[in-house]
C-alpha positions as CSV (number, residue, x, y, z in Angstrom):
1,X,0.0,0.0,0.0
2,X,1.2,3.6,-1.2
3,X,2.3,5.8,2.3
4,X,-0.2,8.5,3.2
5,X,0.9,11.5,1.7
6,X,1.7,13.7,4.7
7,X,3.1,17.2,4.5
8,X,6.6,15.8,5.9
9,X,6.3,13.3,2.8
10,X,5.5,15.4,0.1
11,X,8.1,17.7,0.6
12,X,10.8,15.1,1.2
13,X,9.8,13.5,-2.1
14,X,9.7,16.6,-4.0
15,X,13.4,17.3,-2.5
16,X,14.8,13.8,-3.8
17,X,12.9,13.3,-7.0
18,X,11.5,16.9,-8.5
19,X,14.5,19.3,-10.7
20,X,13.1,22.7,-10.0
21,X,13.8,25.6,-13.0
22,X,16.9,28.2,-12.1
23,X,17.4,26.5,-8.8
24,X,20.0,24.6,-6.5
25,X,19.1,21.2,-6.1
26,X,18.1,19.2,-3.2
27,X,16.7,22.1,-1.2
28,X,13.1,21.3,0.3
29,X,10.3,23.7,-1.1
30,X,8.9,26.4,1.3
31,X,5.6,25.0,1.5
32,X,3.3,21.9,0.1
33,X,0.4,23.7,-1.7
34,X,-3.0,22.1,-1.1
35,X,-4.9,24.6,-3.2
36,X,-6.2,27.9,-4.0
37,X,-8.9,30.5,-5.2
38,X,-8.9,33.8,-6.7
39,X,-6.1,35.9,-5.4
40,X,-5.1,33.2,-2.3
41,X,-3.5,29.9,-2.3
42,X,-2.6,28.0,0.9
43,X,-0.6,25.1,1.9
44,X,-1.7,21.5,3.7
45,X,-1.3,23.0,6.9
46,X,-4.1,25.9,6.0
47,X,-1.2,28.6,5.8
48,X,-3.0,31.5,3.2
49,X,-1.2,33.3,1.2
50,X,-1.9,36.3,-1.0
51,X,-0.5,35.4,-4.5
52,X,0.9,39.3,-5.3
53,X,2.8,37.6,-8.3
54,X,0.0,35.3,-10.0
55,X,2.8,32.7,-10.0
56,X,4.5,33.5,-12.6
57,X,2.8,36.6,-13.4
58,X,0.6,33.9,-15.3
59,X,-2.6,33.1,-13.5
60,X,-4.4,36.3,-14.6
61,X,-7.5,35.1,-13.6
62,X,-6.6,33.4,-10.9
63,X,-6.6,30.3,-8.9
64,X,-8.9,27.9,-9.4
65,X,-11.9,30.3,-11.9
66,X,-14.8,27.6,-12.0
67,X,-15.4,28.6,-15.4
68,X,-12.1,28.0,-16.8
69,X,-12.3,24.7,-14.8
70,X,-15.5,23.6,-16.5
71,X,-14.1,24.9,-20.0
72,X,-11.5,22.2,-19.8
73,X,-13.5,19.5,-18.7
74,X,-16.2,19.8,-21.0
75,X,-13.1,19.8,-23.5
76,X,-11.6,16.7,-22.3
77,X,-15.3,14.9,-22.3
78,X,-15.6,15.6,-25.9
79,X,-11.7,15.3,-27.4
80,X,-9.0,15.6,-25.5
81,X,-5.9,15.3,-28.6
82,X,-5.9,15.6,-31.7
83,X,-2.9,16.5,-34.5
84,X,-2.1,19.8,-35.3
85,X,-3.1,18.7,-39.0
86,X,-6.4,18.7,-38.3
87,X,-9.2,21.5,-38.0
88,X,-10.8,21.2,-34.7
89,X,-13.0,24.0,-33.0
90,X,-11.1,25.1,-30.1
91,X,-8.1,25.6,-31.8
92,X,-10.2,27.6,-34.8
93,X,-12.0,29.3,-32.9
94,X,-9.2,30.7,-30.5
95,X,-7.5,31.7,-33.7
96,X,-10.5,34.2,-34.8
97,X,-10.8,35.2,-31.3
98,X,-7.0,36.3,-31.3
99,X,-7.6,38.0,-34.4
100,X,-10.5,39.5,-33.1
101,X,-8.7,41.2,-30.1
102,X,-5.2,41.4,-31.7
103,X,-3.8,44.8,-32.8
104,X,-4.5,45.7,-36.7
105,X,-3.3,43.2,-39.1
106,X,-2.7,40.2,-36.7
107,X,-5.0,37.7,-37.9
108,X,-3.1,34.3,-37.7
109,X,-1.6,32.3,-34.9
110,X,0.8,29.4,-35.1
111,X,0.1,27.8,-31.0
112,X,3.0,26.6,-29.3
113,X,3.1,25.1,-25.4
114,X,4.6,28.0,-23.9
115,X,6.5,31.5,-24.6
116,X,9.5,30.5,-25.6
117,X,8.8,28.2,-28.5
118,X,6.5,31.5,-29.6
119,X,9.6,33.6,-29.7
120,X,11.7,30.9,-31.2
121,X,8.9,30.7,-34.1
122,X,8.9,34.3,-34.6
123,X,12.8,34.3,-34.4
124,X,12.9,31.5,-37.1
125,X,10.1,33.1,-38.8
126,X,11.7,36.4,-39.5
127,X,15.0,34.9,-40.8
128,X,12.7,32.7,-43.4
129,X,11.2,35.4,-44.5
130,X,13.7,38.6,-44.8
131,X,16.4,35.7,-45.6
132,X,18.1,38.0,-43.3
133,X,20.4,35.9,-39.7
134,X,20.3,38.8,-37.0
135,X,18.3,39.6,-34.3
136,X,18.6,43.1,-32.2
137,X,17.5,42.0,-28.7
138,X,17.6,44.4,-25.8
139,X,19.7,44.1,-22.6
140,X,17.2,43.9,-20.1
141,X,14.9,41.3,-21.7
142,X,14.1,37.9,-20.9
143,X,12.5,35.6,-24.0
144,X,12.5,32.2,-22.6
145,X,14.7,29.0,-21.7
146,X,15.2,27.3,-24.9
147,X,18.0,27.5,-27.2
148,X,17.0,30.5,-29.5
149,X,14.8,32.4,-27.0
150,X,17.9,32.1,-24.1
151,X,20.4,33.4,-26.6
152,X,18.2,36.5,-27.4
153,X,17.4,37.0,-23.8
154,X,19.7,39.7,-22.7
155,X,19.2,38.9,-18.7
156,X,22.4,37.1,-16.8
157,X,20.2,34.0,-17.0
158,X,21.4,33.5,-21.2
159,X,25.6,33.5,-20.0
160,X,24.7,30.5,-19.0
161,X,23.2,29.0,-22.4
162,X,26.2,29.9,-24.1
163,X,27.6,29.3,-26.4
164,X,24.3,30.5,-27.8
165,X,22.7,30.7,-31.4
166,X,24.8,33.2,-33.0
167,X,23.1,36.3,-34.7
168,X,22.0,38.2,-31.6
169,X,23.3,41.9,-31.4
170,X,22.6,43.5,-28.4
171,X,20.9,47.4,-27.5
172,X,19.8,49.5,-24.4
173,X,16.8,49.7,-23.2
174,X,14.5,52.8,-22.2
175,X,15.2,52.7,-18.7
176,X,14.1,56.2,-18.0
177,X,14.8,56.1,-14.1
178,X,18.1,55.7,-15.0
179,X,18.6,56.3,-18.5
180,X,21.8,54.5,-20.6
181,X,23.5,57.8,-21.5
182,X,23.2,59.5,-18.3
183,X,20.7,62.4,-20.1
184,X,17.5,63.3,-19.6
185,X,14.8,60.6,-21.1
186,X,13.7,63.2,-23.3
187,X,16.9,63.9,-24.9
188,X,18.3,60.4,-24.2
189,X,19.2,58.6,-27.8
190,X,18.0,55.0,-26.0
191,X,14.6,56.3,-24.5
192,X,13.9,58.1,-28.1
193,X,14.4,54.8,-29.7
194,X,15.7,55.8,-33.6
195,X,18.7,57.4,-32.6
196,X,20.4,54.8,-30.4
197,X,18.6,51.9,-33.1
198,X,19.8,52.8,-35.8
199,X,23.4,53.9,-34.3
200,X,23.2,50.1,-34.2
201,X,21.8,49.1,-37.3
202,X,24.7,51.2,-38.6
203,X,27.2,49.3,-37.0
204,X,25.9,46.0,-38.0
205,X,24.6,46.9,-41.7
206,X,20.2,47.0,-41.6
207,X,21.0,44.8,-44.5
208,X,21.7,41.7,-42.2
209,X,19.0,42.6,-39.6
210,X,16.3,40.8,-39.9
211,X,14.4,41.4,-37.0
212,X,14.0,43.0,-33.8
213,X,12.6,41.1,-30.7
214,X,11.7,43.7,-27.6
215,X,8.8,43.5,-24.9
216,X,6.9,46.5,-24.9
217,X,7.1,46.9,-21.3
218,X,9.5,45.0,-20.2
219,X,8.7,42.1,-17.5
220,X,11.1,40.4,-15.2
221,X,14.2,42.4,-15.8
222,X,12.4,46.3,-13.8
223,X,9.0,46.6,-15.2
224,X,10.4,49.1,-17.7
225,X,7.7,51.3,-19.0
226,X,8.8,53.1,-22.2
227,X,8.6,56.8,-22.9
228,X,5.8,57.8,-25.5
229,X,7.0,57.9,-28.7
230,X,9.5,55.1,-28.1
231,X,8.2,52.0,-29.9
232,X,6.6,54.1,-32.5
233,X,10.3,54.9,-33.3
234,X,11.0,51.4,-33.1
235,X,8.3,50.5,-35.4
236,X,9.2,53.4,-38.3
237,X,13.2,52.7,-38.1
238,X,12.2,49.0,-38.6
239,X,9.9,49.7,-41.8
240,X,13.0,52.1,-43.2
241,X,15.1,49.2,-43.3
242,X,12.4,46.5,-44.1
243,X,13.4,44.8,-40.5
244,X,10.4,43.3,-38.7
245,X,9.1,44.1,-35.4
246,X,9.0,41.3,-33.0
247,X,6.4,42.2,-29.8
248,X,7.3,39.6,-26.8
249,X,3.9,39.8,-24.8
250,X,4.2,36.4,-22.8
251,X,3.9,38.5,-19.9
252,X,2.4,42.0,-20.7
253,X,-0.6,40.7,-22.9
254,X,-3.9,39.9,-22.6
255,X,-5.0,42.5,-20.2
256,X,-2.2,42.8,-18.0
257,X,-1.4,46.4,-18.4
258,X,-5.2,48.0,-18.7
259,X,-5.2,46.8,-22.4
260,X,-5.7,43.5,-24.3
261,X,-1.8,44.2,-25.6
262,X,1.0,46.8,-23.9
263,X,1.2,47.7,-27.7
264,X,-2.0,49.1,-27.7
265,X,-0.9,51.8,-25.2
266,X,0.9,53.3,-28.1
267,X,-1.0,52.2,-31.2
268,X,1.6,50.2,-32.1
269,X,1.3,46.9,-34.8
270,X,4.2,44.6,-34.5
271,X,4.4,42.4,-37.9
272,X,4.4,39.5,-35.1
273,X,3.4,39.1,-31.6
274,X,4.0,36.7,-29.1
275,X,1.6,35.7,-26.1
276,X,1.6,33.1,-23.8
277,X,0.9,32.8,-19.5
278,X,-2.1,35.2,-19.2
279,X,-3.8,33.8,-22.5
280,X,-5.1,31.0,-21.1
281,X,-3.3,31.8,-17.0
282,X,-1.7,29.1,-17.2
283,X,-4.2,26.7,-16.6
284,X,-2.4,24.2,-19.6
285,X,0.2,24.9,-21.1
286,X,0.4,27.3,-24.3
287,X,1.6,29.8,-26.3
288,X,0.8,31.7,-29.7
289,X,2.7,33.8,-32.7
290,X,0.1,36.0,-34.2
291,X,1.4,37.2,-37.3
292,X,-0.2,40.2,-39.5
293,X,-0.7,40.5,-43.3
294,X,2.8,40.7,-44.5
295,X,3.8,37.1,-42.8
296,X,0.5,36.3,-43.8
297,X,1.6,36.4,-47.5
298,X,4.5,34.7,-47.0
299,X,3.3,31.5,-45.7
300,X,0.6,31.3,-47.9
301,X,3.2,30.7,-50.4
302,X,6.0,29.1,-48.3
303,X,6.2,26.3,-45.9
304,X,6.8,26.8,-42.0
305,X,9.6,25.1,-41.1
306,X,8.3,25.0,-37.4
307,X,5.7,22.7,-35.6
308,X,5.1,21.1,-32.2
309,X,3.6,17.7,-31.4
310,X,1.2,19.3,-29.2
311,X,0.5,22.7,-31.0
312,X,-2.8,23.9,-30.7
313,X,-4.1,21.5,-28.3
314,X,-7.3,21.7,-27.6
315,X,-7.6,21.0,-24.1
316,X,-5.2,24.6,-23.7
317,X,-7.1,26.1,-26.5
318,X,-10.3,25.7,-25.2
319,X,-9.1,27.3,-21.9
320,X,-8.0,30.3,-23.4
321,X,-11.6,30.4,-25.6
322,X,-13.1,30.1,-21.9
323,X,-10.3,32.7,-20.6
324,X,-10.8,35.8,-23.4
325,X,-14.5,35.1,-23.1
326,X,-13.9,35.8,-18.8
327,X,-12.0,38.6,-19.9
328,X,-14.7,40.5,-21.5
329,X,-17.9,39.2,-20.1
330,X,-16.6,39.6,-16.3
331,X,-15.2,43.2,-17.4
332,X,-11.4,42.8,-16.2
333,X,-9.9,45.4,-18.1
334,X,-11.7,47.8,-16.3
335,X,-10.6,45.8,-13.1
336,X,-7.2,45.9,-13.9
337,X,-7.8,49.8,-14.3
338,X,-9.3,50.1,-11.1
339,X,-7.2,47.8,-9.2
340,X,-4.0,49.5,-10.5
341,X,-5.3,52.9,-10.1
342,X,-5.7,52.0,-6.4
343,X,-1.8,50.2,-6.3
344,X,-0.4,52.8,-8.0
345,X,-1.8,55.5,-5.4
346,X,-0.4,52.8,-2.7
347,X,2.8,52.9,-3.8
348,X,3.4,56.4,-4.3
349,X,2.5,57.2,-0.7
350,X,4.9,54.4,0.5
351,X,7.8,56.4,-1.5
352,X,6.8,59.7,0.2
353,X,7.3,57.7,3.4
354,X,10.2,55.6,2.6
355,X,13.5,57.1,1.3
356,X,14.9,53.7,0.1
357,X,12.4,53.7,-2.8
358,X,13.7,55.1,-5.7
359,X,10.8,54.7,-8.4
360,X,7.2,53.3,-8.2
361,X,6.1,52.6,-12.0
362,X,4.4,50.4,-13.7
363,X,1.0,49.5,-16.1
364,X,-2.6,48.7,-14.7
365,X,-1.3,45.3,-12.1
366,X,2.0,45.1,-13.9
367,X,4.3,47.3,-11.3
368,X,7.9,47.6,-10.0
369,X,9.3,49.2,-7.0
370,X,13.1,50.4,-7.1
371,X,15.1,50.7,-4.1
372,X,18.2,52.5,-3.5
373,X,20.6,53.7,-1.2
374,X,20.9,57.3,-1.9
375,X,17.3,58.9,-3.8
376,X,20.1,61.8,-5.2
377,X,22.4,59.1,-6.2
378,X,20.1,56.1,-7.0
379,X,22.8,54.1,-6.4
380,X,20.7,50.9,-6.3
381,X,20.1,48.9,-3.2
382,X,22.0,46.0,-4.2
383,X,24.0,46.2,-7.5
384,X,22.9,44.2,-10.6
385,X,23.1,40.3,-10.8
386,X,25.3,40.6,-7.1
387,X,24.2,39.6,-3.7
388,X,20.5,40.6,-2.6
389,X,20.5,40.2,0.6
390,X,18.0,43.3,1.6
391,X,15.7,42.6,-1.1
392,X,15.6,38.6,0.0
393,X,15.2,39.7,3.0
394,X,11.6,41.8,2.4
395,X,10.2,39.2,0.1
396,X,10.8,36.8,3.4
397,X,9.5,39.1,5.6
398,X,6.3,39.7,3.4
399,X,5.9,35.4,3.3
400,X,5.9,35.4,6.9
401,X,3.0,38.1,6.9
402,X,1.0,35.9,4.0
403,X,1.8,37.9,1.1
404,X,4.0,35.9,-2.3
405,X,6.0,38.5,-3.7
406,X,9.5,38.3,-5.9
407,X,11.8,40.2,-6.8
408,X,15.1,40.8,-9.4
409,X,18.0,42.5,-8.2
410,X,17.0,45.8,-6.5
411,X,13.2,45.6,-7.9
412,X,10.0,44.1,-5.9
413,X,7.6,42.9,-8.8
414,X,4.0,43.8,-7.8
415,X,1.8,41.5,-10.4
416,X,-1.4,40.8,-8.5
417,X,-4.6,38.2,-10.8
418,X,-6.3,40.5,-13.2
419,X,-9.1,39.7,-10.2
420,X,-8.0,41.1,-7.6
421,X,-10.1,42.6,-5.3
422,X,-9.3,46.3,-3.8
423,X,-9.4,44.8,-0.2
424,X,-6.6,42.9,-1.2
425,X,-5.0,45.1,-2.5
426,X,-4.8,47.4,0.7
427,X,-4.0,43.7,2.6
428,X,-0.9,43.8,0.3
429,X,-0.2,47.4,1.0
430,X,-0.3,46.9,4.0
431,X,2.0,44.3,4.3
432,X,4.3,46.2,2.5
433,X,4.0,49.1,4.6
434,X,5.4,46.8,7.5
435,X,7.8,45.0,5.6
436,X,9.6,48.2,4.1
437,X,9.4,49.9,7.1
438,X,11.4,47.5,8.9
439,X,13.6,47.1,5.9
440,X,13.9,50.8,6.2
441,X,15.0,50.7,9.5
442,X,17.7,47.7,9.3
443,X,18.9,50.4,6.6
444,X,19.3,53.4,8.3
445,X,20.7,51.3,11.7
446,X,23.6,49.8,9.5
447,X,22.4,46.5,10.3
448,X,21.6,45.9,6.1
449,X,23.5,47.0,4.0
450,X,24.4,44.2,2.0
């Protein structure tokens, strides 16, 4: 007979017998989840916990939505695999409903298991098309695990992928808090976008260039907001030089930001875009490349030399019918407005208390917090990729309080379900109230600096 599964045996197991992603081996797990709803999640000995990250800024809709629940078992009563050869309805009519929602031209998507096969596509795709090898990537980006999405990935994560698929040129990104040249983002040649672009493009001749792969705002690596006027810039220097814009929405899209797309902040079409997590949150795997008119064309006369066993399969597609369907029937866009209006507000009267925070921005539930040591300086809290003692040590603190936060090098991510509630939100604030004051404190008594 199988041993009871106890809390002391389940995490024991998962310590000998599960590899967990980016980690050290053979450390236990913090807690044995036993389940979750909405914006909560709690463990098998009734811990809750406020999920401020939605996982992996995935679960939009969060923990266990009956409807998305239902949507995949009435899927799995009626077919649960078929071959991406074959037309079947969840799969077409996810498709239209992309194209329904997706900026401008985008019309057709090619459905992966994830965001990194999306990017890979659109990676492959591009060269294919322009017959053109390299892609601009930024710094600050992070595209995925696999091969061809870690070596465009500009985050410390892709030194360790190497040597990588060659063809990736490196540029700045828009970081406005502290910009690349040291200027003013409004005379800065990275925030304006052309100038510092095509400085590049001159280096590396437009002529080899095929594409450019960026996320609009970008995600783990400082929830970087762009200026206005920046990916418009983008978008023109790219149709100069017949390069094609590559829009990396795995974590911004799909109502994230206030808007179906980040894009759509700034009216911006991509010639492909990439979604994944918060098109279906997460609930099975998948991932899409929606490609406009000019693509289009292409592969109506050319073959895709890219395809998954489980592409398009329906038991994920008919979770993200169910999930775009929640998205405008139970109105959370204007959630995430509301919601975010309210964190935003949160946060900026934390900074007005708190000298250690440097910047509060962010996008409808899609926010960052920057700590420094010095506001005149913004000499960060801890220095990129180093030790992050300080910022471990508030994400610990706010566990302890019930509240799942990360964060990446000297910036807490703040990436609440599309629907959250505004007492939760003030529960988070809250928490964070506590937990930077006291990191405030260890600060300013000497007793963290490091």
């Amino acid at each position: 007979m199988t041993a009871e599964w106890t809390t002391e045996r389940l995490l024991e197991s998962d310590r000998r017998h599960v590899i967990r992603s980016w980690s050290v081996q053979g450390i236990r797990a913090k807690v044995a989840v036993a389940g979750g709803e909405g914006s909560w999640f709690w463990d098998t000995e009734g811990n809750r916990y406020l999920d401020f990250q939605s996982q992996l800024v995935n679960l939009n809709l969060g923990h266990q939505h009956p409807r998305m629940i239902q949507a995949i078992s009435r899927q799995a009563e009626q077919l649960s695999y078929i071959g991406p050869s074959f037309a079947e309805r969840s799969r077409t009519e996810l498709a239209e409903m992309i194209a329904d929602v997706a900026p401008g031209d985008l019309s057709m998507s090619f459905f992966t298991t994830g965001g990194a096969e999306a990017n890979e596509s659109a990676i492959r795709l591009a060269r294919h098309m322009t017959g053109r090898q390299k892609i601009v990537a930024r710094y600050r980006s992070y595209h995925g695990a696999t091969a061809g999405a870690l070596s465009a990935t500009g985050d410390p994560r892709h030194n360790a992928g190497e040597p990588g698929v060659p063809g990736v040129v490196r540029m700045f990104d828009p970081y406005t808090y502290r910009t690349p040249s040291g200027q003013p983002p409004e005379s800065c040649p990275v925030c304006l976008g052309a100038p510092h672009f095509e400085e590049i493009l001159g280096y590396e001749d437009p002529s080899t260039v095929a594409a450019v792969i960026l996320e609009p705002i970008t995600g783990t690596n400082g929830i970087l907001v762009p200026p206005d006027g920046y990916l418009r810039s983008i978008r023109e220097t790219c149709d100069k030089y017949g390069i094609m814009l590559i829009a990396d929405e795995v974590m911004s899209g799909y109502g994230r930001t206030g808007e179906w797309f980040a894009v759509d902040h700034w009216d911006v079409v991509p010639d492909i875009l990439t979604s994944a997590k918060g098109l279906n949150s997460g609930y099975v795997p998948l991932g899409a490349m929606t490609v406009g008119d000019r693509a289009r064309d292409w592969l109506n006369r050319n073959k895709l030399w890219a395809g998954q066993t489980y592409a398009g399969h329906p038991l994920a597609c008919a979770s993200a019918v169910e999930s775009l369907k929640i998205i405008e029937e139970e109105r959370i866009l204007d959630n995430v407005r509301e919601q975010g209006a309210r964190l935003d507000a949160g946060l900026r009267l934390l900074a007005e208390r708190y000298p250690m925070i440097g910047d509060v921005r962010g996008r409808g539930l899609f926010y960052g917090v920057e700590f420094v040591r010095d506001r005149e300086t913004r000499e960060p809290l801890v220095p990129f990729n180093g030790p992050a003692g300080p910022m471990s040590r508030m994400v610990e603190d706010a566990w302890q309080r019930g509240l799942y936060l990360s964060s990446n090098n000297n910036i807490l991510r703040l990436t609440p379900p599309l629907v959250v509630q505004p007492e939760e939100i003030d529960i988070a604030l809250g928490v964070l109230d506590e937990v930077i004051g006291l990191a405030q404190a260890r600060f300013d008594d000497g007793k963290d600096q490091s």
